[in-house]
N, C-alpha and C positions, 0 to 999 in steps of 0.2 A: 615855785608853783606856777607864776606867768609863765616859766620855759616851757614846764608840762601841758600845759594849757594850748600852747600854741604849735604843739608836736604834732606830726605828720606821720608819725613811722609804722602806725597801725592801718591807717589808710590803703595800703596796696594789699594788706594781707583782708582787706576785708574786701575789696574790690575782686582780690580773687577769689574769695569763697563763693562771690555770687556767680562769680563766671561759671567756679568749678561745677555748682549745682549741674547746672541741667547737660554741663559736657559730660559729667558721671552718669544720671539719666542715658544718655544716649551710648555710652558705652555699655553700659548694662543691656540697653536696649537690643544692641548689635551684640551681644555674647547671648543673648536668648534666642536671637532669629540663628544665631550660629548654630546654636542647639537645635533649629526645627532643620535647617538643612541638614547635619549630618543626619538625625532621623530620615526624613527626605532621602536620603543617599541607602541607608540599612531597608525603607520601604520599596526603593526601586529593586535593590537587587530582589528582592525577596517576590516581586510583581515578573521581575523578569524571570526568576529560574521558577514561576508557578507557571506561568504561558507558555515558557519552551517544554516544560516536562507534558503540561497538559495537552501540547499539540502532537507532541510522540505517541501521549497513549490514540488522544484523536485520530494519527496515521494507521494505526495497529486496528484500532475501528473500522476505519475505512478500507483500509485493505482485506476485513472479512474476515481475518485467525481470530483465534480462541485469545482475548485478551483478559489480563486478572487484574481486579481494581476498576475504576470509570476514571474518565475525564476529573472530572471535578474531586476525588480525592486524592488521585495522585499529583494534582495541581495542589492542591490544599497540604500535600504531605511535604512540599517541596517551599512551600511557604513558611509551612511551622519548621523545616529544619534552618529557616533563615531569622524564627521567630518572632512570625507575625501568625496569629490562629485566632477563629473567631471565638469569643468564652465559650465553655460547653464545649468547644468540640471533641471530636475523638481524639487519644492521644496516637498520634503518629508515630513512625519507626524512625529513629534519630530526632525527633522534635525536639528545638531548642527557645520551645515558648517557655515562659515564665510560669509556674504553678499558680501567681496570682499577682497584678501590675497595683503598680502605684495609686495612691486616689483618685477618684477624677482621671483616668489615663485607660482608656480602653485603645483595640486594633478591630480589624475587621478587617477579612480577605472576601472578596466573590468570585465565582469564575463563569462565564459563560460560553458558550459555544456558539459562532455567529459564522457568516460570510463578510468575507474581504477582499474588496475589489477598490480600486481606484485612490484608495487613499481612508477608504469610510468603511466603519462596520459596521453590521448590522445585524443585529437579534433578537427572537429569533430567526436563523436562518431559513432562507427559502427552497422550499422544497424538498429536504434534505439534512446530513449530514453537518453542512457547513464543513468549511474549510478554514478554520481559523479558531482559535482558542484566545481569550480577553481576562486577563488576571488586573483586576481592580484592589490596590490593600491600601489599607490609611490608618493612620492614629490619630488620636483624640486628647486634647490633654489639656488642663486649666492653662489660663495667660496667667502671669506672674505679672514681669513688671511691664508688660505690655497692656496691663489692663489700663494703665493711662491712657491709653488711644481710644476707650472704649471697649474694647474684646475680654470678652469672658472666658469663647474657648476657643481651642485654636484645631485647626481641623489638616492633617499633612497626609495629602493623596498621591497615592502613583498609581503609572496603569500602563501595562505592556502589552500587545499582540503578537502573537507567535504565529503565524503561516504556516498552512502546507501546503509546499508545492510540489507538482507532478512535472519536471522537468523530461524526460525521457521514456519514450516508447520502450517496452523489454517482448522482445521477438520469444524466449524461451524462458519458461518462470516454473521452477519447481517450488512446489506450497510450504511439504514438508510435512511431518515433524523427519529429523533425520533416520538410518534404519536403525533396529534394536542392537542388530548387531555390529553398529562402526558404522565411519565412513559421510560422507552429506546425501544431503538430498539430491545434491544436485552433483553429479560427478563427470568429470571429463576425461574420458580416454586422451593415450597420447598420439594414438592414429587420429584425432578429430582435424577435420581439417573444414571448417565451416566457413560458407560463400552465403552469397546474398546480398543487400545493401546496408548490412550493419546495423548490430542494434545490440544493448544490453544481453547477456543471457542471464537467468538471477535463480537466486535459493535465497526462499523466506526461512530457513535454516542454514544449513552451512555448506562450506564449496570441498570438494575433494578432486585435486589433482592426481591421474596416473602418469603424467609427466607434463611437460608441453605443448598444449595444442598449439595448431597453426589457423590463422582466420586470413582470407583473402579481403582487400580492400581497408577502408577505413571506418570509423565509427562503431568499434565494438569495443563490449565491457563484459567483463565475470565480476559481478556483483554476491554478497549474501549479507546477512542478517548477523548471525551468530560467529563466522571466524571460517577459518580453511586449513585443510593440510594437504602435505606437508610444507613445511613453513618456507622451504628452497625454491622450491616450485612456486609457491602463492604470492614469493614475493616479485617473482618475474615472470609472468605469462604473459607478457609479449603485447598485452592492452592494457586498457584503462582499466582497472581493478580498482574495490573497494568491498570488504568484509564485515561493514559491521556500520550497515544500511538499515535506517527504517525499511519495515515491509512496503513488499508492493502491494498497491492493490489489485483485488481478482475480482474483475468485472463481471467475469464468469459464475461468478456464487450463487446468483437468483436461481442460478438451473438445480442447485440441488434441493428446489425446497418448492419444484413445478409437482403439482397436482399428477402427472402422467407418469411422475415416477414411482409409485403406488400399484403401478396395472400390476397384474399378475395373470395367467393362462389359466383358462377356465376347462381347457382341453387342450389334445397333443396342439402346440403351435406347427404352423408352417412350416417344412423345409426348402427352400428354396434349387432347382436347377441352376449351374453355370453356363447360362445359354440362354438365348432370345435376349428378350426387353424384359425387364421388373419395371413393375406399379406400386407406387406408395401405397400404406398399407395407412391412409389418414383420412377422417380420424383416426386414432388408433381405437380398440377394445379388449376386453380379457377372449375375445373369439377368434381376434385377424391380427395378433402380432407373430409376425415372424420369429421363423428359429435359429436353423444352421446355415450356411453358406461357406461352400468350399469351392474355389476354384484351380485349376491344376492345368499343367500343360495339357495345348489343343482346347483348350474351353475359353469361350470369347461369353461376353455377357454387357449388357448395354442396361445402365440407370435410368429411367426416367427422370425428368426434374421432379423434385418433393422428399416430403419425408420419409425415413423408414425406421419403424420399431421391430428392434430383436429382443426377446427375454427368454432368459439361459440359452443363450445360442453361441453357436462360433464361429467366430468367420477368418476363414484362412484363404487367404490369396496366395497362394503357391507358387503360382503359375498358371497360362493363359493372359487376355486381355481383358482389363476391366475399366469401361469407361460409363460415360455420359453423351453420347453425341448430340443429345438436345441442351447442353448445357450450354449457357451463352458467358462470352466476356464480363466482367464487372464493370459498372458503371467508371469514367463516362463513355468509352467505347462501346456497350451493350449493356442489355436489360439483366446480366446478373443471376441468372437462372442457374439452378445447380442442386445439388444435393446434400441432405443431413440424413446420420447414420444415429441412432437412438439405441442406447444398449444398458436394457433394464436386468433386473435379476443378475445369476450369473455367467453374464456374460464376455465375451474375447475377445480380441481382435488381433491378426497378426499378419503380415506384410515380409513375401519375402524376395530375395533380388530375381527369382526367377519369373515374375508377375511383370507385366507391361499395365501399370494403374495410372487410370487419367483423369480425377475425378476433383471436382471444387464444388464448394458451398454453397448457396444462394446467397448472392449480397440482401436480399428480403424475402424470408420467410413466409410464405403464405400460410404455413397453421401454427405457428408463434413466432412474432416478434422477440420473445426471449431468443431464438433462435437463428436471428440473423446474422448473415457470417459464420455461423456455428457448421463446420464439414462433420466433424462425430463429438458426442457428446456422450461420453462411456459413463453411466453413475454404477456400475457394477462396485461391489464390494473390495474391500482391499484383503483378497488372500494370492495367494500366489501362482493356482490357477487360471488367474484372472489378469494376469499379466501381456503388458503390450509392445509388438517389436514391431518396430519399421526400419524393413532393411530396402538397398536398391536404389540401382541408380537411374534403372528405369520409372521409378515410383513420383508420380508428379500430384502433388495431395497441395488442394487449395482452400487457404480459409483456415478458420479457427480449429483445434483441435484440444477437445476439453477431457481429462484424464483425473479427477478430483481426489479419487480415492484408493488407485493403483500404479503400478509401478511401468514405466515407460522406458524402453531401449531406442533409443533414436539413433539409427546408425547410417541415414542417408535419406536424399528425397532430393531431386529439382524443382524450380522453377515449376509451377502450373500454366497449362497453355491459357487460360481465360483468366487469372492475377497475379499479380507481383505478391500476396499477401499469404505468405505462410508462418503460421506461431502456434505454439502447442504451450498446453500450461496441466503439468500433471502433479501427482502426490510427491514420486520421485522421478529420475529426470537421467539418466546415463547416457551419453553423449558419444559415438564412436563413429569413426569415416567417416565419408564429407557428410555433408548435409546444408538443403538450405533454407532459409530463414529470413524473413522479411515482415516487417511492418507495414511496410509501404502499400497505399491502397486498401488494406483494412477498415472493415466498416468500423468506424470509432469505438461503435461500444463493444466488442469483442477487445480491445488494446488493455494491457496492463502495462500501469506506468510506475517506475521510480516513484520512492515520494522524499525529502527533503524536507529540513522546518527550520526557519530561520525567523530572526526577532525582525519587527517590522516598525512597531513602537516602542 
């Protein structure tokens, strides 16, 4: 009984229990926070693929096409297929939320649309659109053995920003939808042989090779949206290619929804003579819009600087001289003076190599600003009498060329003597012989750019 008495041998196993206590505590403690991080890691992804999808559909916004869904559900659609959704919400296509979470354990996604600059966002955005999509998601969930430290609940947030950026000038942008019967919106003969100082050519739909074009210099691209064919050709056209682009955006769009595309002739309109000087016909009214205009060999005719309204009219350049001699350089060489062509109703336009045409846009518009930059702004209808050719190599066409809702043959054009800036942006867009095409010098807001989205947070 004295030996028992004076035994030691339970002593370390009791010295280790006490130790053990709170090292198990804290191992528990570290397999719980291990638990908030891998959550943490299922919230981030699910934060990042809602801000990259929500800023695609944002691009699609901004670019001006017909988009299906908004911002904020097709963020939210791409969140719940990573299964984070807020209760109540709608159920999404592939959603891999839970029909009902744990006690005490709620999520929560928000998405907002903001601007991003410098490092900081901020919403809502100013002025505008914004440029940038912010997917916020978190869960919620009781402290277990963390409530030792105090904490009741525990709150694990993530939060991603997706950018859009407008990296690249596009000289030639066909909108699209592609034609009924085949083929892209945007199609390239294999005679094209395009000059200029280089710049994207794009389809907000799809590309169609007739074989390989040739482009002189550096800096060009055949960009589209939806894909190309045929697939031998798309895969080597000689530039920088890419088929399966966010939309661009068409700076151009405000014109289809200007007040003066409404006029209608309230009597015969005007026919115009190929001879003398023309005077804008602005303001316009349903009394003083012009009609036809043909000119043909031996016929010389001289634009005034300013506007002009045609509805249902047609204007064919055949041949003869057609210029502007009051027309001035673009800034910063000169004041920018020039001409806009307006063609309401059912109206034409066509350009052929036997015409000497010398004509560029105002860098500022004196009867709309919408309209600066803008050489013709055709809102005629899309039927197929309505269709647009520019041929010749005598044809020096400067400034914007807006073709929204009809079909364009582009089969040549130089340089304009008063700017570097020629881009045309139509429904569809067929491309043959040379032709040139520049960014360069362009009033800004006439430019449609690329757009791009990458993760930023």
């Amino acid at each position: 009984m004295r030996s028992l008495l004076r035994s030691r041998r339970g002593s370390a196993a009791f010295a280790t229990v006490i130790v053990l206590i709170p090292l198990i505590g804290v191992v528990a403690l570290g397999a719980e926070a291990g638990s908030w991080y891998v959550t943490r890691q299922h919230a981030q992804n699910a934060a990042d693929a809602a801000a990259y999808s929500g800023a695609l559909r944002l691009a699609c916004d901004n670019a001006g096409v017909l988009c299906d869904t908004s911002v904020d559900y097709q963020a939210k659609e791409f969140a719940a297929q990573n299964g984070f959704c807020n209760t109540g919400d709608t159920a999404y296509p592939g959603t891999n939320c839970a029909p009902s979470l744990p006690t005490g354990i709620s999520r929560a996604v928000q998405i907002d649309i903001g601007s991003y600059s410098a490092g900081a966002f901020t919403t809502p955005p100013a002025g505008g659109g914004g440029n940038a999509v912010r997917a916020l998601v978190s869960q919620q969930q009781p402290a277990y053995l963390s409530a030792v430290l105090g904490l009741t609940t525990v709150n694990i947030p993530a939060q991603a920003i997706a950018l859009v950026e407008l990296p690249s000038k596009v000289c030639a942008l066909a909108l699209g939808p592609d034609p009924n019967g085949g083929g892209g919106a945007l199609k390239i003969a294999g005679n094209v042989s395009n000059n200029g100082t280089g710049c994207p050519i794009m389809s907000d739909a799809s590309v169609q090779f007739a074989s390989t074009a040739s482009f002189t210099g550096s800096g060009w691209a055949v960009l589209g949206v939806t894909g190309c064919s045929p697939a031998s050709t798309c895969a080597n056209p000689g530039v920088t290619y890419n088929y399966f682009m966010p939309y661009a955006n068409n700076p151009l769009s405000k014109l289809d929804s200007q007040s003066f595309n409404s006029l209608t002739s309230s009597g015969k309109p005007n026919d115009l003579a190929c001879s003398g000087t023309l005077t804008p016909n602005t303001p316009p009214s349903s009394t003083n819009l012009y009609r036809n205009l043909t000119c043909t060999t031996g016929n010389a005719v001289d634009f005034s600087p300013g506007t002009y309204f045609f509805y249902n009219g047609t204007i064919r350049f055949n041949g003869g001289t057609i210029t502007c001699s009051a027309c001035t350089p673009w800034p910063p060489a000169g004041t920018g003076l020039g001409v806009t062509l307006v063609l309401l109703g059912d109206s034409s336009i066509s350009i052929s190599g036997g015409a000497v045409v010398n004509l560029s846009a105002p860098y500022t518009n004196t009867f709309s600003s919408d309209l600066n930059g803008v050489l013709i702004d055709d809102q005629a209808p899309s039927k197929s009498s309505n269709q647009v050719t520019i041929n010749g190599g005598s044809v020096k066409l400067g400034g914007a060329m807006y073709f929204p809702h009809v079909d364009v043959t582009w089969n040549g054009a130089t340089q304009s003597t008063n700017t570097t800036c020629s881009q045309v942006i139509a429904k569809t867009l067929t491309m043959g012989g040379g032709g040139f095409l520049s960014t360069d010098g362009c009033n800004p807001v006439t430019v449609p750019y690329t757009q791009v989205v990458r993760l930023v947070q």
